[in-house]
C-alpha positions in Angstrom: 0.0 0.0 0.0 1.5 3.4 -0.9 0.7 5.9 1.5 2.8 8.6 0.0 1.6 11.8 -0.7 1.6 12.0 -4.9 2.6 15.8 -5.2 6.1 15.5 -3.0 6.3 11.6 -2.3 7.8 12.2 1.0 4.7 12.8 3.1 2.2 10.6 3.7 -0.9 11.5 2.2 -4.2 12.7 4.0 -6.4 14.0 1.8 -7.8 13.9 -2.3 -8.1 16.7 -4.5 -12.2 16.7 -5.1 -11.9 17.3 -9.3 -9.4 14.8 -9.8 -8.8 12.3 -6.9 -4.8 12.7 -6.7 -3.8 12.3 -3.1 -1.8 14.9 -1.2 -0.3 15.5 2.3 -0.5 19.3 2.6 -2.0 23.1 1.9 1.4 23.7 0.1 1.2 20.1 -2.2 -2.5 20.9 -3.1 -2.1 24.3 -4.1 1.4 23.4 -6.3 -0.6 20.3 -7.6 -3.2 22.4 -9.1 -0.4 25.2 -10.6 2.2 22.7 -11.7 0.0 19.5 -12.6 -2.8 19.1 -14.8 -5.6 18.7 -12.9 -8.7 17.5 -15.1 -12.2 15.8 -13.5 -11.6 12.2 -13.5 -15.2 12.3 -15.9 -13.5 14.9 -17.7 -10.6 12.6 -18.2 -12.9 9.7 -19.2 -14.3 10.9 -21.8 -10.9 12.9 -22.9 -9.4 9.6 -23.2 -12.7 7.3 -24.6 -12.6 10.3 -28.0 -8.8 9.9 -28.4 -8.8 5.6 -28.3 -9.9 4.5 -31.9 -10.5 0.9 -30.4 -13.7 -0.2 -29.0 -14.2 -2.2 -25.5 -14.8 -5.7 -27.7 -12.0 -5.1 -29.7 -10.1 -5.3 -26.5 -7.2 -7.4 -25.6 -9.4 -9.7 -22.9 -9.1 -13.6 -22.7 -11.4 -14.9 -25.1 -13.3 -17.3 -22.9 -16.2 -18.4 -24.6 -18.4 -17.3 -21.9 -19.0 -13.4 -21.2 -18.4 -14.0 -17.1 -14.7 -13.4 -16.3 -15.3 -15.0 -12.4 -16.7 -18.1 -12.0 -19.9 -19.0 -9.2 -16.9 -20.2 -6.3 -15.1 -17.0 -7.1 -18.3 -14.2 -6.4 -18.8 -16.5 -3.6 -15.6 -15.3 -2.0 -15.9 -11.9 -3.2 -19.3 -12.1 -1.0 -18.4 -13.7 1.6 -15.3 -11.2 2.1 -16.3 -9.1 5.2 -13.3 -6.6 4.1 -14.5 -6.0 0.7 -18.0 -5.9 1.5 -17.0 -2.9 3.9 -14.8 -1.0 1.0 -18.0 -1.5 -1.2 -19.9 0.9 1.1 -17.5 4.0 0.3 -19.3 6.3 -2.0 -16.2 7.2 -4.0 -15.8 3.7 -4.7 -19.3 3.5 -5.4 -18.8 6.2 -8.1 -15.7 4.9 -9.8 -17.8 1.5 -10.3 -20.5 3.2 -11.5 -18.5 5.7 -13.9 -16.4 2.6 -15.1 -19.5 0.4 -16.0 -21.9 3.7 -17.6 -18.4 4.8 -19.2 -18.6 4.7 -23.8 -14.9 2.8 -22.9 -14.6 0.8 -20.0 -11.3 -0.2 -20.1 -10.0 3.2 -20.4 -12.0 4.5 -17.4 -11.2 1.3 -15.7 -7.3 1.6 -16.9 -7.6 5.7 -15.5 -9.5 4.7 -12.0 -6.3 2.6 -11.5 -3.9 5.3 -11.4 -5.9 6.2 -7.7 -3.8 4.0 -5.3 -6.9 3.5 -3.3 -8.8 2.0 -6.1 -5.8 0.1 -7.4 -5.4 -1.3 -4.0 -8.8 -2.7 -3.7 -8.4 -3.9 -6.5 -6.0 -5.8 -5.6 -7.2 -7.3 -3.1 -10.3 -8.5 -4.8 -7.7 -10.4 -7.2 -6.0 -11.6 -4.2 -9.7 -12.8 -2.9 -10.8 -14.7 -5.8 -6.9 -15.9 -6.1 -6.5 -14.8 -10.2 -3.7 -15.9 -11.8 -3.5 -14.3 -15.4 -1.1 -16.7 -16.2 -3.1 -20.1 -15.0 -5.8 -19.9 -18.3 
């Protein structure tokens, strides 16, 4: 889990820009994040990203599988059963980067930009490590 703040990565981080989710640890790191860095509404971003990708979603580099469900039944059951996850799933952030990721024209490249948030990159994580996915075991 990386903790650091990702304006000076010394600090450790304690709170999120509101437009664009990068986290910081200070007054100074916020304000030189939003004169030094570009900082763009993750939606914004979305849909920045979904007009400059030619490629659609199916046309996608994803494991053909024959069948349209990536988990299988004993794999959702852990998911479920997962006290910790079922807790994360209540954040309302969380809630919002599912939703925008699912309703996005592109899902992979709102999915690929939601994973440059630590936080959302480390739960999801953690769901892999749940349903124990190997990308190399198909």
């Amino acid at each position: 889990l990386n903790d650091k703040c990702q304006v000076c990565l010394a600090n450790i981080k304690k709170y999120k820009c509101p437009m664009c989710l990068i986290q910081y640890c200070s007054v100074p790191c916020y304000k030189s994040h939003k004169e030094n860095q570009k900082c763009i509404p993750i939606q914004e971003a979305i849909h920045e990203e979904e007009s400059k990708e030619q490629t659609s979603f199916e046309g996608s580099q994803l494991p053909d599988t024959g069948d349209k469900r990536i988990l299988f039944s004993h794999q959702l059951e852990r998911l479920k059963e997962d006290q910790s996850i079922t807790a994360i799933l209540r954040d309302e952030r969380l809630q919002k980067n599912i939703s925008t990721i699912c309703t996005a024209e592109n899902p992979r490249t709102a999915l690929e930009l939601a994973l440059m948030n630590p936080d959302f990159a480390d739960f999801v994580e953690q769901m892999l490590t749940t349903v124990q996915y190997d990308p190399f075991d198909q």
